[in-house]
N, C-alpha and C positions, 0 to 999 in steps of 0.2 A: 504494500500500500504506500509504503515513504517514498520508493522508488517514480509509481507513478503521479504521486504529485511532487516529484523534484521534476518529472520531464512535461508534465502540464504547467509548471512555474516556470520551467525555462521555456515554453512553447512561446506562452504570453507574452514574457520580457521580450524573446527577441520579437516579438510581431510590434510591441510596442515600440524597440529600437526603431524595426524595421518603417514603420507609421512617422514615427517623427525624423526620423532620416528623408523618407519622401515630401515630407511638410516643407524642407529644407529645400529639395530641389526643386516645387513645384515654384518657390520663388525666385527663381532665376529662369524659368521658363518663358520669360516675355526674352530671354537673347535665341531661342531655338526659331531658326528661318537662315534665308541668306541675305545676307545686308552688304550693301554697294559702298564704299564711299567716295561723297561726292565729287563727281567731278573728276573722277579715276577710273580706271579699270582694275582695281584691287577691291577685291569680297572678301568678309568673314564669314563661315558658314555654322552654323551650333543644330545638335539634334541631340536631344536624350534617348542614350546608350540600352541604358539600365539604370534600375533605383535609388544609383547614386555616382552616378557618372551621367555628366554633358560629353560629347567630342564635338571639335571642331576645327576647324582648319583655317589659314588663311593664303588667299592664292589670288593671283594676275590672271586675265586673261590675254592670250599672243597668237593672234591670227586664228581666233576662235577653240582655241587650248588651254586647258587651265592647268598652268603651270602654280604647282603648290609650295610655299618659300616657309611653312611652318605647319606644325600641328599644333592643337589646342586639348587642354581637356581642363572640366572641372570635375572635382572629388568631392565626396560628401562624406565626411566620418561624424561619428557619435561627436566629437569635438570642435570640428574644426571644416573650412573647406578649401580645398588647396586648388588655386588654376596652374597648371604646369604646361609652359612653352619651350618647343622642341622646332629651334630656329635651324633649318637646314644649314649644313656649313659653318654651323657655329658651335661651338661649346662644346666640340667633341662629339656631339649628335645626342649631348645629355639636354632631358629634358631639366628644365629653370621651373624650381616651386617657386607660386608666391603667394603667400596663408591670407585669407581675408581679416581686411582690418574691423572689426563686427564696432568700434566706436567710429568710425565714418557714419556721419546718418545722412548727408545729402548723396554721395555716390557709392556704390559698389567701390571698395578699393581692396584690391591682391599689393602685399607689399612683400620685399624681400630688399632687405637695408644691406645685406651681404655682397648683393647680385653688378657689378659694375654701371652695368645701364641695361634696361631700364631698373630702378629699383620698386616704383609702383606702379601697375595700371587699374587704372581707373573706369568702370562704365558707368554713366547715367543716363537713364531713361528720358528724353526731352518730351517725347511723344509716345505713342502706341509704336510706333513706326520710322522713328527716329531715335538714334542714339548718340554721344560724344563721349567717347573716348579719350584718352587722355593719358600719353605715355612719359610719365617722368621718371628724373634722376635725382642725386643730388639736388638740394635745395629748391625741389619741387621745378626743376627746367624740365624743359622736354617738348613736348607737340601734341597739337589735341587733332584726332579725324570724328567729321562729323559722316555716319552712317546711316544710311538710308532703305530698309527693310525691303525686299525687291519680289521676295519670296517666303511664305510661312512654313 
């Protein structure tokens, strides 16, 4: 009898993990689509994986090719959510953690104070359909791209 209510107690918990890990991802699910930004031929793409993984990518298009110059993904642990960028050619082909900052309240910010450049990037939602991005360094320098929702 101990037995099976130790594996009905663990049944629950993780359902309950598993519940509030989705709660988590469900809020990032306005970046799943393909977004254009302005004025470029450069797209980021996000789709949910599984219940606690985004992937996404960021690529060019060249003579109607999409050449891919990164991969993306967000993570969803009991703790924490890590977006990790896997910039082709760079970094040894390791992908770059960067934990969210959960006291930002006006944008999504992934920081990593370690990382040379970028150290945070930044998403806010401007619209349904718009977003600005925002990649800095050091003393908050860097460049913002405003993206454009093209595809859900």
């Amino acid at each position: 009898m101990k037995k099976q209510i130790t594996i009905i107690s663990m049944i629950v918990l993780l359902s309950a993990v598993n519940a509030c890990t989705e709660s988590k991802i469900d809020n990032f699910s306005f970046l799943e689509g393909i977004w254009k930004v302005e004025n470029k031929e450069l797209y980021e793409s996000w789709e949910k994986t599984d219940s606690v993984t985004l992937s996404g990518s960021g690529y060019k298009m060249v003579n109607g090719k999409k050449m891919i110059h990164e991969q993306l993904t967000l993570t969803f642990t009991d703790s924490s959510v890590i977006y990790a960028a896997q910039v082709m050619d760079q970094n040894e082909g390791k992908a770059i953690p960067f934990t969210l900052n959960s006291s930002e309240k006006d944008v999504i910010s992934f920081e990593n104070p370690k990382h040379d450049f970028p150290q945070k990037i930044q998403y806010n939602q401007v619209h349904a359909d718009t977003l600005l991005v925002n990649v800095l360094g050091s003393d908050n320098k860097g460049f913002s791209l405003k993206l454009i929702r093209v595809h859900r």
